[in-house]
N, C-alpha and C positions, 0 to 999 in steps of 0.2 A: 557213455559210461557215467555213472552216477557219482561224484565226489561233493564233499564238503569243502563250502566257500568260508565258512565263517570267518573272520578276521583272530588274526590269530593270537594277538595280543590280550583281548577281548575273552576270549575263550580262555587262553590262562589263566587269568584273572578269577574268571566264574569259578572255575574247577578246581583252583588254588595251587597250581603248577609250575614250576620256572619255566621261560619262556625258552630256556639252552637245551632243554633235554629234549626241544624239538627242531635245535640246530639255530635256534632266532637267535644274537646276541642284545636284541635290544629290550628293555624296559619298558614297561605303560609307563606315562606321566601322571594317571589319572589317580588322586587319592585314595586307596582301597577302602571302601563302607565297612563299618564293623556292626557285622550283623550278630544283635544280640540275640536275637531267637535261637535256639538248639533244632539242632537237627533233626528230625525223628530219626528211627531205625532204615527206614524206606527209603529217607533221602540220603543217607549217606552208601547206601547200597550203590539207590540209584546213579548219584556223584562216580562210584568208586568206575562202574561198569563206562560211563560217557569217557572219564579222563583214559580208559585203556587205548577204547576207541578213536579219540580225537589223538592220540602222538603218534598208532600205528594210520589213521586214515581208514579205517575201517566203517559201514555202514551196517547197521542194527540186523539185517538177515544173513550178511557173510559172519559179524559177529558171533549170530546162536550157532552157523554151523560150525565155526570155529571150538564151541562149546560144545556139543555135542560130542566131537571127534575127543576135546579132551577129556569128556567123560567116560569114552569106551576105552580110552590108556592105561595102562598101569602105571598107581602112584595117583598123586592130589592134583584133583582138576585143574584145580585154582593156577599149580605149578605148569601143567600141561597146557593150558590156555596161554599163559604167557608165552612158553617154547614154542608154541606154534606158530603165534605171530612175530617171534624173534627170527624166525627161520624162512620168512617173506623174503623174497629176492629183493623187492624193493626197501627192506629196512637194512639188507646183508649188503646193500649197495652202499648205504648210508653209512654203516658201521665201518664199512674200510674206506672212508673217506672220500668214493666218487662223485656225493652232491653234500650240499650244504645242510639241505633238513631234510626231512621222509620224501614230504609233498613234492619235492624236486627228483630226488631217486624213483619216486614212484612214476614222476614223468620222462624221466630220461628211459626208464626202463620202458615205459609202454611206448617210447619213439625207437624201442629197437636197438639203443648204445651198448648194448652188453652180451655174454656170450657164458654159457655154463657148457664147461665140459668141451667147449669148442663149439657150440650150436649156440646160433641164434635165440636166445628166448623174451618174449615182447609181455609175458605174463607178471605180472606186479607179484599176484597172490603164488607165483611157483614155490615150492615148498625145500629150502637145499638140504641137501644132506652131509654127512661127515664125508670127507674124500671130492666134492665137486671143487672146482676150479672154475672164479667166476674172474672176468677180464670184461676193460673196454673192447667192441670191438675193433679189428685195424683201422677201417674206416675213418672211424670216431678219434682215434688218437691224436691224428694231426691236426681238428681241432685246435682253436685257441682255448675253446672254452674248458676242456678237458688238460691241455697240456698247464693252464693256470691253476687248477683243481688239485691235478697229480704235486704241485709245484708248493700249492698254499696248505694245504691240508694234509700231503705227504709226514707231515711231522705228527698227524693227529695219534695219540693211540688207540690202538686196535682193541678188540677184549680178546680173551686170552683163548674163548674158540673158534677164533678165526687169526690167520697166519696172511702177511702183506709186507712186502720188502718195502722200503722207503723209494719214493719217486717211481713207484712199481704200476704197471697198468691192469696187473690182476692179483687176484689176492684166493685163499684157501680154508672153505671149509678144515679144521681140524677135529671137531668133537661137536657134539649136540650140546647147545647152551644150557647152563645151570641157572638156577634162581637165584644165585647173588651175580649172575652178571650181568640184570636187570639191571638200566641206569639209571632208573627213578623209583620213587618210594611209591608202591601201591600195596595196598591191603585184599589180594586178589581172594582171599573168602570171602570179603563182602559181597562181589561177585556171584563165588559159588552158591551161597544163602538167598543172591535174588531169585536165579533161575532156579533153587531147586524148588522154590512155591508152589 
């Protein structure tokens, strides 16, 4: 399976991202360069489409099909792209608190720790929907590494469509996510404007 290594600090840096909104709490040390040159149109496109990719873990051919699908939706691509990748198992793992950053929920889920609906599911890109029920599963619970997780991060907040009791091992689809429950600033037209060239 093909994932991104890049160093992750490094890469927010580039893309000009906080390093929290993909669960890191730490800082570069490295002096940011203030790059005088402006942008062109292209590259800030370009920028816009890499930073989507790099917080979901996404690779440039799941990306277009991504886009694609939110183009035959109804309503703004731009918005439909973002929903779809909000709706990855492995980011709805992340959102209720069961790993630290994406890259870690996207691993825990491809080792099989989780369960939609009461099944087994080991797929990262599975797609939830309003009404699924995601849980560690039994197995996994007695875990140290899970029962410190539930314990540290139990206080995190949840967004508002998706429902998780406190010190809870599963948590609930409630509604299809909205565009302000994005938790980072992106410009997803720029987006829409590269691919529709």
């Amino acid at each position: 399976m093909a994932k991104n290594t890049q160093p992750i600090l490094k890469r927010c840096k580039t893309l000009g991202i906080s390093p929290a909104v993909l669960g890191v709490n730490k800082e570069t040390n490295r002096n940011p360069k203030q790059s005088r040159r402006k942008q062109s149109e292209y590259a800030m496109q370009l920028t816009e489409k890499q930073k989507v990719k790099f917080i979901y873990g996404v690779l440039e051919k799941q990306f277009r099909t991504y886009y694609k699908k939110a183009e035959k939706m109804e309503g703004k691509a731009g918005e439909n792209l973002l929903i779809l990748l909000e709706t990855r198992l492995d980011n709805v793992v992340y959102r209720l608190g069961f790993a630290k950053t994406r890259r870690e929920a996207r691993q825990l889920t491809s080792h099989g720790h989780f369960t939609v609906n009461g099944q087994k599911v080991d797929i990262a890109s599975y797609r939830v929907k309003p009404g699924d029920v995601i849980a560690v599963r039994e197995k996994s619970r007695s875990s140290a590494k899970f029962k410190a997780l539930v314990e540290e991060l139990g206080a995190t907040a949840t967004p508002k469509w998706l429902e998780k009791e406190k010190d809870s091992f599963e948590g609930k689809v409630i509604a299809m996510p909205q565009r302000d429950d994005i938790d980072y600033e992106v410009a997803e037209h720029l987006i829409v404007e590269l691919y529709s060239k």
